[in-house]
C-alpha positions as a printed NumPy array, in Angstrom:
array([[-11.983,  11.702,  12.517],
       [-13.541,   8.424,  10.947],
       [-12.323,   7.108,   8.483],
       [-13.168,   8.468,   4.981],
       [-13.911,   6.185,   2.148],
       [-12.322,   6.355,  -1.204],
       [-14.316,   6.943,  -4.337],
       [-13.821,   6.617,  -7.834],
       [-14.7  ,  10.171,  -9.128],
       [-12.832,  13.196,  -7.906],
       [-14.131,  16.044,  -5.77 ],
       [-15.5  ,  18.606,  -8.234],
       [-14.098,  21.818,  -7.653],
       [-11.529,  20.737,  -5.138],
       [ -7.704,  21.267,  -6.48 ],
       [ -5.126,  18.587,  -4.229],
       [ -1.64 ,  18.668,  -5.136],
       [ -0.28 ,  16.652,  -2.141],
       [  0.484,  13.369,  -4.033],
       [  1.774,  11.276,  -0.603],
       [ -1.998,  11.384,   0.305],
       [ -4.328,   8.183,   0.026],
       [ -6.945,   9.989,  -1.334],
       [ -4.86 ,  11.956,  -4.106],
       [ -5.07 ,  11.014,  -7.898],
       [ -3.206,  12.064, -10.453],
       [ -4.187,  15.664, -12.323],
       [ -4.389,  16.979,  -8.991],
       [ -7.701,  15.476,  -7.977],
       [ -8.921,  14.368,  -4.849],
       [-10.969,  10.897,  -4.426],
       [-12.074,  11.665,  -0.52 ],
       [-15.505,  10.922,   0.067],
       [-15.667,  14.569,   1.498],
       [-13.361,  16.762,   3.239],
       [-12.591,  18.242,   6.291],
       [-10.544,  21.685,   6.599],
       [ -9.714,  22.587,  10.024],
       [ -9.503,  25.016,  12.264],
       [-12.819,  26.998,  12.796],
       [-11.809,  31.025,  12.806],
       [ -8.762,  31.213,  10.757],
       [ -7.529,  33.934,   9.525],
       [ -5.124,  33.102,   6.935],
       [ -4.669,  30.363,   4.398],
       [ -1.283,  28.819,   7.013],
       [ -3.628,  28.9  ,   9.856],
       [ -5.583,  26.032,   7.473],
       [ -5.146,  22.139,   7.328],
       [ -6.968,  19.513,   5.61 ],
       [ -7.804,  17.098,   8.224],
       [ -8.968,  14.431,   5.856],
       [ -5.302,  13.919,   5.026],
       [ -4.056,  10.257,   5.475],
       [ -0.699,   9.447,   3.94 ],
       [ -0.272,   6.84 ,   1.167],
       [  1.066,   4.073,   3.051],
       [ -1.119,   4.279,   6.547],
       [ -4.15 ,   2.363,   4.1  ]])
């Protein structure tokens, strides 16, 4: 995956509580350019990953 920039305003709609991730900001918000859930045909919410996930201290 390429690397996603960082904005300034959150994702609308989008709810990210994983606060070791580059893109997270506090109140639960997520700064990611856009997002990328992964894999195609799953069938339940642990069969699900956000792929846009890059921890704090790989930037």
């Amino acid at each position: 995956m390429e690397k996603i920039s960082r904005k300034s305003d959150p994702i609308s709609r989008v709810k990210c509580v994983v606060n070791s991730c580059y893109y997270y900001q506090s109140g639960d918000k997520c700064v990611a350019e856009s997002i990328e859930v992964k894999p195609p045909n799953s069938s339940s919410t642990e069969d699900t990953d956000c792929n846009t996930f890059r921890p704090k201290t790989s930037m």
